[in-house]
C-alpha positions, -999 to +999 in steps of 0.1 A: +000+000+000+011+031-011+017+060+017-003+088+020+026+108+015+036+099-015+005+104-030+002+140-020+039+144-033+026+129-067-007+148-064+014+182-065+033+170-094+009+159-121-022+175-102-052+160-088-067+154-121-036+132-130-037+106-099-063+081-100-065+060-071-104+048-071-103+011-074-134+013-099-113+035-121-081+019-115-100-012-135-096+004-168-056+003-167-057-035-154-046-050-190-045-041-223-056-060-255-040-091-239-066-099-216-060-132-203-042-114-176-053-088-155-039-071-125-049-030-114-021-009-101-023+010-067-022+039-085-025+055-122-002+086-125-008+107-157+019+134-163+021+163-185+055+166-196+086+152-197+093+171-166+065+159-148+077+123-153+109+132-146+100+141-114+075+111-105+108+089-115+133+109-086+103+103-061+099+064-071+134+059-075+142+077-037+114+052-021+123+020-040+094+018-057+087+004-089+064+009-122+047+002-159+046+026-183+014+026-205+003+043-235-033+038-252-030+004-241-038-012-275-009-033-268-016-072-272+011-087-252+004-083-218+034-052-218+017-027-195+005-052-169+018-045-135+038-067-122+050-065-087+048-023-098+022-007-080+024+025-099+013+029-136+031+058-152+001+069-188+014+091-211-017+096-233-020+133-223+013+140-237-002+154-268+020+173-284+038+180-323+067+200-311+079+206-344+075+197-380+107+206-404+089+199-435+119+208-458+141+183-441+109+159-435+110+153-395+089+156-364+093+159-331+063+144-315+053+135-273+046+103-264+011+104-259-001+115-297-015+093-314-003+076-348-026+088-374-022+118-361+014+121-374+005+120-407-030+144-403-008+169-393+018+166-426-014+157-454-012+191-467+026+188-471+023+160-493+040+144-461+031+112-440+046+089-412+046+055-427+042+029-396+005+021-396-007-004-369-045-015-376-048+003-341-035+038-356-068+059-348-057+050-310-023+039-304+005+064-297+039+069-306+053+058-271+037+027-274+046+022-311+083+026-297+083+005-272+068-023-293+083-014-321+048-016-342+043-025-377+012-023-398+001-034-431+027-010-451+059-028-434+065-050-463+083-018-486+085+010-455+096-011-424+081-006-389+086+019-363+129+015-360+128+025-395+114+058-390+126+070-358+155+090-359+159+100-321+141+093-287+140+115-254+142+090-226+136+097-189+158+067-168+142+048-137+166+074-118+146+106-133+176+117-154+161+128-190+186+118-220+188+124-256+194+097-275+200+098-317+187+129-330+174+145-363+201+136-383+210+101-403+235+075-391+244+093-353+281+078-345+285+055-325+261+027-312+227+029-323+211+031-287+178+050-304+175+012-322+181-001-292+154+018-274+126+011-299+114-025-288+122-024-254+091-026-241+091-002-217+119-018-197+147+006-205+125+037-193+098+062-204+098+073-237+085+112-240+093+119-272+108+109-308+118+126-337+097+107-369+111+103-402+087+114-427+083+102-465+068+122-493+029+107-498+035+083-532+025+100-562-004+072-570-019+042-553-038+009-566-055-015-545-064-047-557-087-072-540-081-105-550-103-132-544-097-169-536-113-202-533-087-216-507-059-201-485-034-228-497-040-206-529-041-176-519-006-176-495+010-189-525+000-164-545+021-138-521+059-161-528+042-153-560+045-118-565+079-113-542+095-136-571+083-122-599+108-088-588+074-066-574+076-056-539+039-040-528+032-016-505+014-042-484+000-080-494-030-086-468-052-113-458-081-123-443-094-159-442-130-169-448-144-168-411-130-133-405-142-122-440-176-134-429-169-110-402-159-079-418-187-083-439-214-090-417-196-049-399-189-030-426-203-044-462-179-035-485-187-071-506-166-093-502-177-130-505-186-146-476-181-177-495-142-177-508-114-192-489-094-159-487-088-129-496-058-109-505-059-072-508-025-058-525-018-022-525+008-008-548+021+023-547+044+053-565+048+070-600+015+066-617+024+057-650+043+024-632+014+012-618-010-004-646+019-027-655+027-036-619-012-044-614-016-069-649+011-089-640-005-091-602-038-102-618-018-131-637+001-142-608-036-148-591-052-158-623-028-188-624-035-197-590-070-202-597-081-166-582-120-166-590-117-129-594-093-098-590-108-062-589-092-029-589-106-001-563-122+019-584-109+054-566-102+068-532-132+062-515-137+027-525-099+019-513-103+037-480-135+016-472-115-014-481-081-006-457-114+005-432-126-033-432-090-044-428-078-026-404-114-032-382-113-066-390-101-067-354-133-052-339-157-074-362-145-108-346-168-095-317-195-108-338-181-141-337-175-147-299-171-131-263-136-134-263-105-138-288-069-139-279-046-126-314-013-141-319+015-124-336+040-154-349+063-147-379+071-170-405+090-169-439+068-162-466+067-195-483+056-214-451+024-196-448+005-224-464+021-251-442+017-230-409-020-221-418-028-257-416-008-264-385-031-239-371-063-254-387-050-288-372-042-272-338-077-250-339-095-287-345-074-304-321-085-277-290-119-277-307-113-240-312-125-216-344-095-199-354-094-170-381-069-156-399-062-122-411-023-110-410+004-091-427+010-119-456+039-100-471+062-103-446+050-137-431+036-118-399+006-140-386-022-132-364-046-161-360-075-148-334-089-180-312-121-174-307-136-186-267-155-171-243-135-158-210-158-168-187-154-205-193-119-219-173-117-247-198-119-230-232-093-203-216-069-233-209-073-242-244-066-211-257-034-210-238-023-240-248-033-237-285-012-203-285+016-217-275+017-246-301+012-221-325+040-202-317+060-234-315+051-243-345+063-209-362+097-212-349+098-248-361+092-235-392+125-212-390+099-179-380+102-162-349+072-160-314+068-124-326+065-099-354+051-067-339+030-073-306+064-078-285+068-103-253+053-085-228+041-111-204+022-133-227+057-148-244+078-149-215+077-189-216+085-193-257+116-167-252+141-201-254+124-218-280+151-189-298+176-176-274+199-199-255+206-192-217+237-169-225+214-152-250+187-141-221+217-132-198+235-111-220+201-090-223+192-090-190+223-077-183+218-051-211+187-042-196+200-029-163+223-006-178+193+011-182+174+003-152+198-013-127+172-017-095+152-035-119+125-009-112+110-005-146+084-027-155+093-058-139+081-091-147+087-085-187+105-102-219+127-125-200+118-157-181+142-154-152+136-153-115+129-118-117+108-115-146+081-147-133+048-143-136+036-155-110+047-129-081+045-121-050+019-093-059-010-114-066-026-106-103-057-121-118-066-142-149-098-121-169-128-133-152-143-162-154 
């Protein structure tokens, strides 16, 4: 229990509109889109600035006590549950742009804005920030580092590391630091890349300066559609071999088409296997050429059809259904817990039907909608939390999935990070040396092991079951 004391010191520091204690309010911060596992801090602290949280660090650091940073808490790995932290540090009303140097295409943006909002602010400009997580009308850009987020454009821009030049970093201790800055290739070690997928364990990330692009002259969006997924993941190898490299190749199989459809009624067929929408994108006039031999490439896998958005609006309402898709399984069942294994491209057929044979085995619907370009997997088991039995499925059935991707030569993660949800897969990859060598890394940073304890690595000190008690959703 947290003193009295130190809540009236934090009280006068972020105000008494930025300390929630209330145990009914406290609920909301008790997980994020992983929520298999829940567990409400003592107390929810949401600063200002980066002074602010410099501050609320010095006090927590001079009482021993430690915390979880949070963003929007779109996160789906369990990365701002608090673990043996009773304080929760939010950022979300860290709202500001800085600065946008338009000429030299950066931004200097707080922690708490949110992604779209990046590129809203550059439109005009012919400008935008290319990491797009489905979640981009409500994640922020301190959650997107810490993760280090992707979307459906990674496949030809990269995800958040790419595009993130510098990072202003407050310490456990309170000390602010500067780390990379606005300008390419800062000698010495990369400790900006070093930052971005950290998960919150290195410190509180206040700000970053973005890399912007210039907005591609043209775009086409093709929606491909297919009578099986063996078919249609083939179909992406496809296209990578024939020399074209897409802005994004997504899909969506047929029970989370039937989804989508049933929300938003774009048209797709509820009846296909799969779907594959493939975006190309820059100088108009190389487009048409780029989008014909596409519409072979499907053709010859026995695409039943392959249609062009016919202009803006059509396309946005398409990426709309796609990047919702996530929000329409809530048609399907109570619950859903979304996986995020990686796998190279050419082993998405065979670890599709892994997952149909592990989905069957569990007696669990699975569906399927991912990031098909870069092998980036999110099957979404379907259950209903309130039922101990199908939850200890669900469990199970994620974990031979992700077993199954690293088998395959993949990874246990493309963009939704460790958090606590991975912990127990982290040596299906890294050997015992491996998990040393970064926990050893990670208390440069945070020495006292103050800063989000209980994440990423499955040692004594990062187990999840502690001695502050948490809860599994309820049943």
């Amino acid at each position: 229990m947290l003193s009295s004391r130190l809540l009236t010191t934090l009280c006068a520091i972020a105000g008494d509109d930025g300390v929630i204690v209330r145990p009914h309010e406290l609920r909301v911060y008790e997980c994020d889109g992983y929520t298999l596992e829940k567990s409400a801090p003592d107390v929810v602290v949401l600063p200002r600035s980066t002074e602010q949280v410099s501050q609320i660090l010095r006090l927590l650091d001079a009482e021993g006590i430690a915390f979880v940073p949070r963003g929007a808490g779109t996160g789906l790995s369990g990365g701002c549950l608090p673990l043996d932290a009773p304080v929760m540090i939010g950022t979300s009303r860290m709202k500001r742009i800085r600065s946008i140097d338009r000429v030299n295409r950066r931004a200097v943006v707080e922690a708490g804005v949110v992604n779209l909002s990046v590129s809203n602010a550059v439109k005009a400009d012919g400008l935008l920030y290319a990491p797009d997580p489905s979640s981009q009308m409500a994640c922020t850009i301190g959650g997107n580092v810490a993760e280090n987020s992707g979307g459906p454009h990674t496949l030809k821009y990269g995800v958040t590391t790419n595009h993130v030049l510098g990072i202003e970093l407050v310490l456990p201790s309170g000390e602010v630091v500067e780390l990379g800055g606005a300008v390419e290739d800062v000698p010495g070690y990369d400790l900006t890349g070093l930052v971005v997928g950290s998960e919150g364990t290195f410190g509180i990330v206040t700000a970053a300066t973005l890399r912007l692009i210039r907005q591609p002259e043209a775009c086409t969006t093709l929606l491909a559609i297919f009578e099986s997924v063996d078919d249609a993941t083939a179909t992406v190898s496809d296209i990578i071999a024939a020399g074209i490299v897409p802005a994004a190749i997504e899909m969506m199989d047929q029970l989370i088409v039937e989804a989508v459809e049933a929300a938003f009624r774009f048209g797709f067929p509820t009846d296909a296997g799969a779907v594959l929408i493939i975006e190309l994108d820059g100088l108009a006039a190389g487009l048409p050429p780029q989008a014909e031999k596409i519409t072979a490439l499907c053709q010859t896998r026995r695409a039943r059809s392959v249609r062009v958005a016919r202009d803006d609006a059509e396309r946005a309402a398409l990426w709309k259904s796609r990047k919702r898709a996530f929000g329409a399984v809530g048609r399907l069942a109570p619950s859903y817990c979304t996986q995020d294994g990686v796998v190279p491209r050419t082993k998405l057929p065979e670890i599709l039907q892994r997952i149909l044979s592990i989905g069957r085995r569990y007696d669990l619907r699975i569906g399927n909608v991912f990031h098909a370009g870069d092998g980036n997997i999110h099957p979404i088991l379907l259950f209903d939390e309130r039922d101990e039995k199908q939850v200890e499925r669900v469990l199970a059935a994620g974990r031979e999935i992700l077993e199954a991707c690293v088998e395959l030569g993949g990874s246990v993660t493309g963009e939704h990070g460790i958090g606590v949800e991975k912990i127990a897969q982290m040596p299906l990859l890294f050997s015992p040396d491996d998990l040393l060598i970064m926990s050893e890394l990670r208390r440069v940073f945070d020495p006292h092991g103050r800063c989000n304890p209980g994440k990423i690595f499955p040692t004594p000190g990062a187990c999840v079951e502690t001695t502050r008690p948490h809860r599994r959703a309820a049943l």
